[in-house]
C-alpha positions in Angstrom: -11.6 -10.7 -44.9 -11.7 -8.9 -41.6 -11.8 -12.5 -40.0 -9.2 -13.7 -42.4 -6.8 -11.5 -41.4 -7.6 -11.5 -37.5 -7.3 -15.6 -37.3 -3.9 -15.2 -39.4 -2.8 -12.7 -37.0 -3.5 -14.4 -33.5 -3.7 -18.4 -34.4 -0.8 -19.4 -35.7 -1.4 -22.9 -37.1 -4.8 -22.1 -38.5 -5.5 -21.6 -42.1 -8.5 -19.3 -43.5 -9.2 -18.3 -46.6 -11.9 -16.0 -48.4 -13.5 -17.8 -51.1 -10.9 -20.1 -52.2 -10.5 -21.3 -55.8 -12.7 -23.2 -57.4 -15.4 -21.9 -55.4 -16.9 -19.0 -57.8 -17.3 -21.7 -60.1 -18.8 -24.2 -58.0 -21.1 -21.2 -57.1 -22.2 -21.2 -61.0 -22.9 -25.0 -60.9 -24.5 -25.0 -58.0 -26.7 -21.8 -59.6 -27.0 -23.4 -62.6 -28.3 -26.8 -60.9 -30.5 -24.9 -59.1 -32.5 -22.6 -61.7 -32.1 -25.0 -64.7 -32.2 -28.5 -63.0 -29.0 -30.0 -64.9 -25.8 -30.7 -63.8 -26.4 -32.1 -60.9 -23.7 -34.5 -61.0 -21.1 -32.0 -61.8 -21.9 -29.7 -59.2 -22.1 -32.8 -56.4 -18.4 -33.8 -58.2 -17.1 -30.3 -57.6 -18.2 -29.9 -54.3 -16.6 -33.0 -53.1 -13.3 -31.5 -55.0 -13.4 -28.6 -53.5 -13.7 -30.1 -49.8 -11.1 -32.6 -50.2 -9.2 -30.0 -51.9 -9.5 -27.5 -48.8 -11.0 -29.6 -45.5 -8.8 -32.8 -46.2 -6.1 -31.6 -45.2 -3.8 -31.7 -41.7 -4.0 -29.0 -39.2 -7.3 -27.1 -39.2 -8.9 -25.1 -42.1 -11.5 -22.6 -41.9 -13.5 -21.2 -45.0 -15.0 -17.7 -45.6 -17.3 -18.3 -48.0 -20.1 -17.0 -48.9 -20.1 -18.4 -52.6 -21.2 -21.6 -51.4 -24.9 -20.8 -50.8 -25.9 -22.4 -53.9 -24.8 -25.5 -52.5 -26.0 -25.6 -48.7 -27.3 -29.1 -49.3 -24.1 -30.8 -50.1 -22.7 -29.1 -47.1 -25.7 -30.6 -45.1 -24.7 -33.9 -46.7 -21.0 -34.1 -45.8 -19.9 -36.4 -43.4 -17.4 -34.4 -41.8 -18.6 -32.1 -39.3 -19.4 -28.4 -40.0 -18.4 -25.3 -37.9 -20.4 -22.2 -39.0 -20.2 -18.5 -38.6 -23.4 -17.1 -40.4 -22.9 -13.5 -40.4 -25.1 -10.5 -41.6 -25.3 -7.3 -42.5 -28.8 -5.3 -42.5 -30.5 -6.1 -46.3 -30.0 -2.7 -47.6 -26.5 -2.0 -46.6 -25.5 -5.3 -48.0 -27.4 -4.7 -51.2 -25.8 -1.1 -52.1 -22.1 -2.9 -51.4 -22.9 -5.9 -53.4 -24.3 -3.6 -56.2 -21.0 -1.5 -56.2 -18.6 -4.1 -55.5 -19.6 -6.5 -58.0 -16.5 -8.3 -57.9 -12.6 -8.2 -57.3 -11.4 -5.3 -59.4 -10.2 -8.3 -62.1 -13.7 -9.1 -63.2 -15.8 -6.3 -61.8 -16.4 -4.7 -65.5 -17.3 -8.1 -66.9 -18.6 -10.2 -64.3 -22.4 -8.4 -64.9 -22.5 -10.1 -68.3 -21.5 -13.7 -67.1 -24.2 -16.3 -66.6 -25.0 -17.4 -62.3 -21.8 -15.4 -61.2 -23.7 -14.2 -58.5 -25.5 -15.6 -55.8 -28.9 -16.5 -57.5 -32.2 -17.4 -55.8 -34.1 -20.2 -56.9 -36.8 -20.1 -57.5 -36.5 -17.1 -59.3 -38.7 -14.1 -57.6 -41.6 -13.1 -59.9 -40.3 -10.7 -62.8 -36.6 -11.2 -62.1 -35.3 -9.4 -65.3 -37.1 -6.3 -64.8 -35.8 -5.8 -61.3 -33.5 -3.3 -60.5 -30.1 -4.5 -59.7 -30.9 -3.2 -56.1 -33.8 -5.2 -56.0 -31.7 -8.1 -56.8 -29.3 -7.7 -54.4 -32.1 -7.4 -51.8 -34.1 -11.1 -53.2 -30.0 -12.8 -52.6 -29.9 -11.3 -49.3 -33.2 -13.2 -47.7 -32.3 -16.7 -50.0 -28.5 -16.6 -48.6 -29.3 -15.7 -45.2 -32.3 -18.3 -45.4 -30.3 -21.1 -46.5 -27.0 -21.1 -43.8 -29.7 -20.5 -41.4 -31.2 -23.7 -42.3 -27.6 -25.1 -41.4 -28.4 -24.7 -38.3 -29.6 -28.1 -36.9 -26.6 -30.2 -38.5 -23.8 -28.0 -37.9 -21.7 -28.8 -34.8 -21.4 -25.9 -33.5 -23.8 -22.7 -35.2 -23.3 -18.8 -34.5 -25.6 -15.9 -35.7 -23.8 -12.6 -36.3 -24.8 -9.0 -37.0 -21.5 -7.0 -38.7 -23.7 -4.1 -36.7 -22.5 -5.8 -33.4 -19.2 -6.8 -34.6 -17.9 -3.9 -35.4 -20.0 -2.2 -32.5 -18.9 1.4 -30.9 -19.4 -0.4 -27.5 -15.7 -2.5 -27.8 -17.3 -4.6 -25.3 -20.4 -5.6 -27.2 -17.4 -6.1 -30.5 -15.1 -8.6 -28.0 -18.2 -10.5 -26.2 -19.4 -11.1 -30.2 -15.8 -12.3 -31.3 -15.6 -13.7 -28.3 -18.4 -16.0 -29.8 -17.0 -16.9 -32.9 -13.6 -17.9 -31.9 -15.7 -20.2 -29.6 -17.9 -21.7 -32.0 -14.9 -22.0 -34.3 -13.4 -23.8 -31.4 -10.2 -21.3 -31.6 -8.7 -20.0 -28.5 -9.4 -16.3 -28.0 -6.5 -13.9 -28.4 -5.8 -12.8 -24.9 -4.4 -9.2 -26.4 -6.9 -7.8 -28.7 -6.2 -3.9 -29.8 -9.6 -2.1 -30.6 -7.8 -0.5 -33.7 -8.0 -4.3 -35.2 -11.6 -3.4 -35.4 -11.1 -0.3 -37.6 -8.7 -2.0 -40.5 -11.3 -2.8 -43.7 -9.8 -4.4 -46.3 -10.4 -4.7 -50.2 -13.5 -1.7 -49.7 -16.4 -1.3 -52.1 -15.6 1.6 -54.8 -17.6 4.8 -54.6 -21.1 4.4 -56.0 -24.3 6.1 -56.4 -26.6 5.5 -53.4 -29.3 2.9 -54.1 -30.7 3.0 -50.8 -34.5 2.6 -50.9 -35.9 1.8 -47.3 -39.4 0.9 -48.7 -38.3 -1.7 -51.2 -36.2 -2.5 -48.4 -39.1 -3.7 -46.1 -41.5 -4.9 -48.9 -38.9 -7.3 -50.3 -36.4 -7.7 -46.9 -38.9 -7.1 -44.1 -40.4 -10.6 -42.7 -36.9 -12.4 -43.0 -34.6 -9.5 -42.0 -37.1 -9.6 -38.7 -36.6 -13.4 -37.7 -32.6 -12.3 -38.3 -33.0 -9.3 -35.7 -33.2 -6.1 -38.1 -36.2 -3.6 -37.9 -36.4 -1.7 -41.2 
């Protein structure tokens, strides 16, 4: 949301959103197509819905959406060229916040109980219901990451971002990154740019115990957090 709100801010005429609706359920389609092999069709159907929907539009769009890893393929497949901004977080960070977020406060108490509402790796990774919800967490972070990486050779235009860098102490290292992704976004870079905008988080995870287990973090994490530049 921190791009969200910085694009809204400084490019008048662009529209972003973070995860727009329908996407949570084409998410669970896309899942479900995935893990079970059905619904295919529906979740191709919904996917062209959504991207009319959002992309077919006049004046320029730009998505923030991270519930559309299920369905990387059908964005490989669209006709219309793709723009991306894959940014990361190091695995076990991103782990604990998933684990405590869960969700919007609106479905965070149920959304545990509700069938391929979360990002969902397929194939599953051996003994998936035993594994912690950590754990979890951890599996989704290399099959995300792995799949908008695989964007890569049919996107347009393809950026790589740490959150580390982004929101760097060295506000030089933050602007040359930001710098980066208003470029490959093909937005002109706001020539006034406080460092304070850098501080503002919006919609924070709620307090939660710390799940933090660096070894898991290596054994499960540590070959594809190294190709994405993270040492654990």
């Amino acid at each position: 949301m921190f791009l969200e709100n910085l694009i809204a801010r400084h490019c008048p005429g662009v529209t972003a959103e973070h995860e727009p609706s329908p996407s949570r359920y084409l998410m669970m389609l896309g899942n479900m197509r995935n893990d079970w092999g059905v619904m295919a069709c529906a979740t191709r159907r919904l996917a062209r819905y959504h991207q009319e929907k959002h992309h077919g539009k006049p004046g320029k769009y730009i998505e923030i959406n991270p519930f559309l890893c299920p369905v990387t393929d059908l964005l490989a497949a669209t006709p219309a060229p793709i723009r991306i901004v894959h940014m990361l977080r190091s695995p076990g960070a991103w782990a604990q916040s998933m684990t405590t977020f869960k969700a919007s406060t609106r479905y965070r108490h149920v959304i545990d109980y509700v069938p391929f509402a979360k990002p969902y790796p397929a194939p599953r990774p051996k003994d998936w219901n035993r594994l912690s919800p950590f754990a979890k967490g951890l599996h989704r972070w290399n099959w995300c990451n792995t799949r908008i990486a695989a964007l890569e050779p049919v996107a347009q235009s393809y950026i790589r971002v740490r959150c580390e860098d982004l929101f760097s102490e060295d506000p030089e290292r933050s602007r040359t990154v930001l710098a980066g992704i208003f470029a490959t976004l093909d937005l002109p870079f706001p020539e006034r740019l406080a460092s304070e905008e850098f501080q503002l988080r919006v919609n924070p995870a709620p307090q939660g115990d710390d799940l933090r287990d660096p070894p898991l973090e290596r054994a499960i994490c540590g070959k594809v957090a190294a190709a994405f530049g993270y040492d654990l």
